[in-house]
KOLROMI-561259 format. One record per atom (N, C-alpha, C): x negated, y negated, z. Coordinates in steps of 0.001 Angstrom, whole numbers, plus 500000, padded with zeros to 6 digits. Layout:
XYZ/...
***
This chain:
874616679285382349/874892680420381478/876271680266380864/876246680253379404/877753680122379261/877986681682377928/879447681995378474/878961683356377530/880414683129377133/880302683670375839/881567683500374473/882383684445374520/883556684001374700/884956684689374268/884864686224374262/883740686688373709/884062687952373224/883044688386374469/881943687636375009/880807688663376067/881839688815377424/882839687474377882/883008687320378988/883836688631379292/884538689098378350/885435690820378560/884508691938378228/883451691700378414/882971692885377519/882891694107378832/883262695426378431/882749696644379578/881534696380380278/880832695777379392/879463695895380396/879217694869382068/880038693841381916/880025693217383091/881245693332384283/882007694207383976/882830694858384575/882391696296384897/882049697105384258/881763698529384552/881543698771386216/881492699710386407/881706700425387378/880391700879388290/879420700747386936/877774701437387428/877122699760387272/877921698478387567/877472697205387415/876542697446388831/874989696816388984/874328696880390315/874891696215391074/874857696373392244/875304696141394036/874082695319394366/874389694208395204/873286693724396033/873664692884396557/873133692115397773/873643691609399108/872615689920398444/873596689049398345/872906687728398352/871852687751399418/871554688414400364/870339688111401408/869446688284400436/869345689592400144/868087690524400044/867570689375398338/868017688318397584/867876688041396631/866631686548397396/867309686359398895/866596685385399418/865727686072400185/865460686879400904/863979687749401240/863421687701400123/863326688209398945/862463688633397757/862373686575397516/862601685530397681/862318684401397292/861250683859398122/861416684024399588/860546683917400522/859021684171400169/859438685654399835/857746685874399938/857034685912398162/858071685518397428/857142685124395847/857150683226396615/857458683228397074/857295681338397768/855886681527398231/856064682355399416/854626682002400129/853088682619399483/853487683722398444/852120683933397454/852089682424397064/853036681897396250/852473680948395331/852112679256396281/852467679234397690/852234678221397946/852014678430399359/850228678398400409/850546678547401346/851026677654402461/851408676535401925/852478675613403260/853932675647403189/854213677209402567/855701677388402754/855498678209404320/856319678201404824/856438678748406271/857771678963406725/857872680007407625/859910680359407995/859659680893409624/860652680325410180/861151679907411131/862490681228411410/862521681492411980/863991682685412417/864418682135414151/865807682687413978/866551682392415237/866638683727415504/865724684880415732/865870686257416063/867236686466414956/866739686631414354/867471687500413095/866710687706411575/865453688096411786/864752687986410650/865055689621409860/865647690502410573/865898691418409679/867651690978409160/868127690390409134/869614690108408808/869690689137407624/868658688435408085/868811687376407096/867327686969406195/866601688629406372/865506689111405519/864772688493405249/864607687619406686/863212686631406697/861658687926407359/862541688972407346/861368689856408184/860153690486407223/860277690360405770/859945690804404274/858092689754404583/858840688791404513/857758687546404703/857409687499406344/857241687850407149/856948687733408533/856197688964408460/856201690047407753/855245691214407474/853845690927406588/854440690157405819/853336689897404728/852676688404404786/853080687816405509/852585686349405601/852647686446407792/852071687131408825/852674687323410110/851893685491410533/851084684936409803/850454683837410149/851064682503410134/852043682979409250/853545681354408485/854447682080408833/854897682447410023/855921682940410613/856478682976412129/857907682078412100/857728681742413959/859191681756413852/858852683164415157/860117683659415993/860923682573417503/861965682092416988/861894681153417465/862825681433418895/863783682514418247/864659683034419497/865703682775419589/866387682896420545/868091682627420194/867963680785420527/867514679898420004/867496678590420329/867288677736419053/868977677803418070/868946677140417143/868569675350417055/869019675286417948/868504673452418442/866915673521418164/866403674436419014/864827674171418835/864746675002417214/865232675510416863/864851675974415476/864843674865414500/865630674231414163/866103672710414190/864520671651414197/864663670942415533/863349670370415937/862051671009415227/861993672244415592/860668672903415265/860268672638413630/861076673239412893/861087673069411525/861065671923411259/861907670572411796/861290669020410987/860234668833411286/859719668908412346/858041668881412903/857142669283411811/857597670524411783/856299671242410908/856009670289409014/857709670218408903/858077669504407892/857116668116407455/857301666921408991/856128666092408993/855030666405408725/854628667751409413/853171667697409660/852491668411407953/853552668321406960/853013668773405625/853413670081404834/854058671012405843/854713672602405284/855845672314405053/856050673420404925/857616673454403449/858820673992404668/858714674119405874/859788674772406405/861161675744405732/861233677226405872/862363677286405580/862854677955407141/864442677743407675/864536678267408596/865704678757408727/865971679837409402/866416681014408764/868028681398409814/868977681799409951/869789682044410969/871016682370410233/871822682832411228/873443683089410747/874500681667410762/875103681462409743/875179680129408976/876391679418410135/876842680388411299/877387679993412093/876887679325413248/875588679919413223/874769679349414220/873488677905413511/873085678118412352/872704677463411761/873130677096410478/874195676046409739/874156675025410639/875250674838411934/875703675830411920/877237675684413149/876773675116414267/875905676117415344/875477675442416511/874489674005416566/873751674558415667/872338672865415450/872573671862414723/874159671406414257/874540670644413447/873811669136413730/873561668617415016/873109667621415392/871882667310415135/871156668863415752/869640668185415384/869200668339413269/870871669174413156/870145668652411600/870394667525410925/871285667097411717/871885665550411348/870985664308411514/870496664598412803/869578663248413062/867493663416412758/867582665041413184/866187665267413052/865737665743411228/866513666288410582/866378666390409635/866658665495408307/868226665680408313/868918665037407186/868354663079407437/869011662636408686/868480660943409319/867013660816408288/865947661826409052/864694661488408847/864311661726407502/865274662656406634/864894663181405376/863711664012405613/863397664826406525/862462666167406657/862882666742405139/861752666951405029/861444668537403891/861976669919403847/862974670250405101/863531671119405463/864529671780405055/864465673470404563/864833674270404254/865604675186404582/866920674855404920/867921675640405851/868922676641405114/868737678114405835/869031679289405117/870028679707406084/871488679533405744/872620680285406397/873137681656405910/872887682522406606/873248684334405837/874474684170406910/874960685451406552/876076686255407253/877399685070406922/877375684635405501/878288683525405540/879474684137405416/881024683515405153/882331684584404799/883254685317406035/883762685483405047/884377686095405940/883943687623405473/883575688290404453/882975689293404065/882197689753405048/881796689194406080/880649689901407280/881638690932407940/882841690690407997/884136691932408154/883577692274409737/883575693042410124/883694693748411353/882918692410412829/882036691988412181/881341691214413486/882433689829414028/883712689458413491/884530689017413634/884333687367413517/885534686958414343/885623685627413745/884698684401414252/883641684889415278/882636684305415839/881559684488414965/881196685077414017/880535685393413442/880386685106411942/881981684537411573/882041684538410120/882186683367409351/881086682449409280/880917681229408951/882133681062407624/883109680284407961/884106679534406791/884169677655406993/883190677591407764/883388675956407790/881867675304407144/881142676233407110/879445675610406602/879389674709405690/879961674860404449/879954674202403071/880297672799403541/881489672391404408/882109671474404915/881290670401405935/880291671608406434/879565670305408053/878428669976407284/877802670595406150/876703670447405127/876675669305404462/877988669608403512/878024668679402008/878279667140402635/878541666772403879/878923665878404232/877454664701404622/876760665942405201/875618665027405249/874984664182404663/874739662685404290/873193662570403796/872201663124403142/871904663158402125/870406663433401653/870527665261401990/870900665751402034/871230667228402062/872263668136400605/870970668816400134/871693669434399080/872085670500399088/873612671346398726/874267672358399193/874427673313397842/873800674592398212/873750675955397522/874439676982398110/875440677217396602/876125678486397255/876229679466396058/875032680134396023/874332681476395095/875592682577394747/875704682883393362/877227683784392932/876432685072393495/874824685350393329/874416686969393611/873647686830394416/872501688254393957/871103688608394546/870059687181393532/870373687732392554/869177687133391473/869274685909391600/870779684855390989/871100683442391541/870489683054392824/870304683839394051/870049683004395049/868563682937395429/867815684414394543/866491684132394654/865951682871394074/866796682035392827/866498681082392168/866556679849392890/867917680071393394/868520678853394601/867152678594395198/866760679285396386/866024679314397426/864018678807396674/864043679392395423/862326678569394922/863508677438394112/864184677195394147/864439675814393496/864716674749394837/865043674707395787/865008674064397021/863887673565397725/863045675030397461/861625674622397832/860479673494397065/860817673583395582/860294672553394820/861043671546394474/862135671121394988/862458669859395770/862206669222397112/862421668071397064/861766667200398238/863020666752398830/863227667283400218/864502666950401351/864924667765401584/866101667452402343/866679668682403334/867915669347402527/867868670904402421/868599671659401595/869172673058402184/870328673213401976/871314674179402094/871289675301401737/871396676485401568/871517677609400769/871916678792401773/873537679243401148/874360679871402047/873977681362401182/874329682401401974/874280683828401354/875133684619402333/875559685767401678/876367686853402739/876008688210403026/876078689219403686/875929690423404279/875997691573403259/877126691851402544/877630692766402081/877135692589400103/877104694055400013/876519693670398805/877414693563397666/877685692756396725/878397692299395710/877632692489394427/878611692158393218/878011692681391747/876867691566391410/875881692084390844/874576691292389860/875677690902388720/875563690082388333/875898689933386692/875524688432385857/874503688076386681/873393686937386400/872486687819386146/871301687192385609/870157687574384871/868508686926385655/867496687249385022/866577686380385187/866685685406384011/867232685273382927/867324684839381666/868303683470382103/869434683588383193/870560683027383274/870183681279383864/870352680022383185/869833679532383303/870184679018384909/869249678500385779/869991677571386880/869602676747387767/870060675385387960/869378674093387969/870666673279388748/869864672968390161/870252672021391135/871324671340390388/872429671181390829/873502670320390360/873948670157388625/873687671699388440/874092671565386834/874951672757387076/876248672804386844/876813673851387143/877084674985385676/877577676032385607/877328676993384535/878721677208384134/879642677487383021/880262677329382337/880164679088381655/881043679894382718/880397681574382084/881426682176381322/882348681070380738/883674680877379606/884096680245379176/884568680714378150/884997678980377472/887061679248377556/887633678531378075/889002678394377552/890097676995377801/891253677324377466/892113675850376975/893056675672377964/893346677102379033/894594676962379373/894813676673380512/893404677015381926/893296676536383082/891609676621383394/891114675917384335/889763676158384402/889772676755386019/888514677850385928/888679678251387457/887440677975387920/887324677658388943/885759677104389230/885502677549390928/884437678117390360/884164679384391909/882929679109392499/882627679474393512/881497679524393968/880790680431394919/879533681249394859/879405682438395675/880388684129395276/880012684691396035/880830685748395366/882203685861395027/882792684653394637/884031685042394426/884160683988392982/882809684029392554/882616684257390787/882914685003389998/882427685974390654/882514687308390029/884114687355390086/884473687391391049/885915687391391073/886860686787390379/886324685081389947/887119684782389003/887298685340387574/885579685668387337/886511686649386169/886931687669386019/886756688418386798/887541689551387090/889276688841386552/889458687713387288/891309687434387482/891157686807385928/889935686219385220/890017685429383957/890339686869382700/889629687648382978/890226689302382471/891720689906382623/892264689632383406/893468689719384045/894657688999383010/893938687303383075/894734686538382596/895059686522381227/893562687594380401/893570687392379038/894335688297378766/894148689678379620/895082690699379012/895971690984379201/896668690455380056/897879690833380727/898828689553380143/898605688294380351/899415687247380059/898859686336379235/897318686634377762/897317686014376855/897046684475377342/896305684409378185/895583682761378533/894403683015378856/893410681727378462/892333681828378322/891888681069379434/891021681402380266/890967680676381485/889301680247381219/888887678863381627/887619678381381477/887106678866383015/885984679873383509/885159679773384133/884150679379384642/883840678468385467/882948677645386105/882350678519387241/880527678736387137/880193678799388243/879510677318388581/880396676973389573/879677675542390371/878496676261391748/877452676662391581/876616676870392667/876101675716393101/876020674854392710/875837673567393711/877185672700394063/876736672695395420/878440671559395765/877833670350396257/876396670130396538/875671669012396535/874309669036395915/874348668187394626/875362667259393902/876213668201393321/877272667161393076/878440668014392293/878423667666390962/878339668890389904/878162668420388626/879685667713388304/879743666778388705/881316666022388733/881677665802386667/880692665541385534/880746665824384124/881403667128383698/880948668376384185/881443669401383777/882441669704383966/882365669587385355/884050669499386164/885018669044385216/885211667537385452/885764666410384837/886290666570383282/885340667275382428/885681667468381079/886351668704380696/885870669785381622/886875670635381709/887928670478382028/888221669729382955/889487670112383241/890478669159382805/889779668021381660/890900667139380789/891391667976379439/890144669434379582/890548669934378413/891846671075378530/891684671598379716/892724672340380591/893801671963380656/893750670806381291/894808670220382129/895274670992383452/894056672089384282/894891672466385263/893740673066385952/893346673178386827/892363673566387918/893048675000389184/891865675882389019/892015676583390271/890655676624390799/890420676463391981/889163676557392783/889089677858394033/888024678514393680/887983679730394331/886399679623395202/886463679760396789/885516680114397799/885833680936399025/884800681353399202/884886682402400841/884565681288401738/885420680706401821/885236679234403071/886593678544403256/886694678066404112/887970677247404602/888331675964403200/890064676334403002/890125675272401764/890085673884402181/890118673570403146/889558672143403443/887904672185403785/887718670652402860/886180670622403278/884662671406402149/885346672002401012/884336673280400683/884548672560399183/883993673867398286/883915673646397165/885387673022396730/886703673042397222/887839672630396447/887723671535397017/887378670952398210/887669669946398586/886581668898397483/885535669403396653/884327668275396446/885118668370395193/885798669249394341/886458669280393228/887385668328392731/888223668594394205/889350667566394234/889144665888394499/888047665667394938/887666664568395478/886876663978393739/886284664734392970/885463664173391642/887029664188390649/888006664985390671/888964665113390107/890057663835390107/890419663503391598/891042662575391890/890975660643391083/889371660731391118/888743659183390535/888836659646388987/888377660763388572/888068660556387031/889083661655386348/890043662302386509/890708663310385589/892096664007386849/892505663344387030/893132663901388327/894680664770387370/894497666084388067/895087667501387153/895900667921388548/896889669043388060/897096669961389146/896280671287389367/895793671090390861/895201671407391391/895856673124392695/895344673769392460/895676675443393473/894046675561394090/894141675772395594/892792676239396151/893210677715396760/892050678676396585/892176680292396929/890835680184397871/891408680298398885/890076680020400406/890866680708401491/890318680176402449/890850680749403896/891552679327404434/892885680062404550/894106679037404776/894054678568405746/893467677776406895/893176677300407947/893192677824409045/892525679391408999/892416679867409840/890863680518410329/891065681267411848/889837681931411946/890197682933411518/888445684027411318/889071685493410383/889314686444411939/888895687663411341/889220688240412426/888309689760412130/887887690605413168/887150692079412858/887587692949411624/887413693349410814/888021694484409864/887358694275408971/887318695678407938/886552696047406473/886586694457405875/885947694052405115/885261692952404636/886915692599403113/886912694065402436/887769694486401316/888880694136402057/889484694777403255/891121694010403610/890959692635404060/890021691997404615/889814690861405235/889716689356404031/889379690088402776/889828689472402028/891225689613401202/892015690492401468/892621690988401039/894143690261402010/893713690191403138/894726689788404094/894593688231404047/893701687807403341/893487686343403729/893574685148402215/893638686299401216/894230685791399630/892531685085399196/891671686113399199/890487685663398683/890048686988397424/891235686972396343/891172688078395364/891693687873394059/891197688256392988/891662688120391907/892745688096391565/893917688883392453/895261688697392330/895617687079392730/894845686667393981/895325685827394556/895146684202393640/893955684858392623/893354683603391236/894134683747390736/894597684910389955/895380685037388512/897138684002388973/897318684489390166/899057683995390636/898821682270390539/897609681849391199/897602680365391648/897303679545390101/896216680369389164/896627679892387727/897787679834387393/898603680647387316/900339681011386722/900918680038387053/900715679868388379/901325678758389065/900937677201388677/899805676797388344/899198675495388311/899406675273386821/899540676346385922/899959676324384794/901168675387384379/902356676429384985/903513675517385127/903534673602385437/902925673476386370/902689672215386751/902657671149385836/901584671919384674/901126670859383717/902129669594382720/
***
């Protein structure tokens, strides 16, 4: 989706009455338009099918549906199995536990073997706020993108990730797709185009490029609004929702046109979307570079709003690190 100079400020994608919705609930509603249209899609839960709204499809499909229990390892196993045996596996858990705890068996039983397997991490962020720092996946993007033959989705909304999740499924191998708890702004479309490793371009400008991923898209332009009106720079917005593959072209040309990069995720700045930025940046266009993540730490219990707020995952915290990378040039 790329929108012009004049749409990217417009009231309407800022307003106030903009819809609310929780990246889960965009992957429940994908699930079960999956399993109408194909019945060897099938989902797998680690006892959390109402969290991570695999329970939508376990109502309406109770026959392609297996409660697997608190035993992400066997969630893991179970799903490449089924994978061999011809179904679409998707399997379902909190992105700390899957891929956090089963990293192995997705390493060797999945990703190794190239299973067909469909791995759905919710409760990602630190945005899960109160269930604390055991709970608040900031390293996923990192134990993922590293793998082998594993492709990594990280959905800006509701609507984006319903797309994510039937675009994973009509690919062949093992695939990623992170989502979070709390509900954040729509401001994708069904219209909005979006395609495995083609990343979206939702501004055009000269003076820094910001390139986000997951809900803190929205956020960049929020700070790209900031930047126009307050200090008269035009900031190029990138949503990169895939970090495997990395549209390393878009990247790359943006930011020779820039000359200056900021990278914005709800994940640890080592390892994540800045780290795959910096790594395509380095060989072909190497710029100065600002990452707005979680500074190498764990999070901790509290409102989701201070927890980003305490941890510099905010439009203030974009607009300063542009200002800053600006100078550099």
């Amino acid at each position: 989706m790329r929108i012009s100079p004049k749409q990217k400020l417009s009231k309407n994608l800022f307003s106030k009455k903009i819809a609310m919705a929780a990246t889960r609930d965009g992957y429940g509603e994908a699930l079960v338009a999956l399993g109408e249209k194909n019945d060897k899609v099938v989902v797998l839960c680690g006892d959390l099918a109402e969290s991570t709204r695999s329970r939508v499809f376990a109502e309406t499909f109770p026959e392609r549906f297996v409660e697997v229990g608190v035993a992400e390892q066997n969630l893991a196993g179970l799903a490449a199995g089924m994978a061999f045996a011809g179904y679409i596996p998707f399997m379902s858990s909190f992105a700390v536990f899957s891929p956090g705890r089963n990293w192995d068996q997705i390493r060797v039983s999945i990703c190794y073997a190239k299973a067909n397997v469909k791995i759905a991490g919710g409760h990602a962020g630190i945005s899960v706020g109160p269930d604390g720092a055991t709970h608040q996946a900031m390293e996923d993007i990192a134990i993922t993108r590293v793998l082998p033959n594993m492709v990594v989705v990280v959905p800006a909304d509701s609507v984006e990730t319903k797309k994510a999740a039937v675009a994973i499924a009509e690919r062949e191998g093992p695939a990623y797709v992170r989502f979070g708890r709390p509900a954040v702004p729509v401001f994708t479309t069904q219209k909005s185009p979006f395609e495995i490793g083609v990343a979206n371009v939702l501004s055009s400008g000269a003076d820094v490029t910001i390139i986000a991923c997951g809900p803190m898209v929205y956020t960049s332009l929020e700070a790209a609004l900031v930047l126009s009106k307050k200090h008269k720079l035009r900031a190029e917005v990138i949503n990169c929702h895939t970090i495997k593959p990395l549209d390393a072209k878009t990247i790359v040309n943006s930011a020779r046109k820039t000359g200056a990069v900021v990278c914005a995720e709800e994940h640890q700045i080592h390892g994540g979307l800045g780290s795959a930025v910096a790594e395509a940046l380095a060989e072909h266009a190497p710029v100065p570079m600002r990452f707005v993540g979680m500074p190498d730490a764990f999070g901790e219990s509290g409102e989701a709003g201070a927890l980003l707020e305490k941890y510099g995952m905010t439009k203030e915290k974009i607009v300063k690190s542009a200002l800053d990378v600006i100078q550099q040039k």
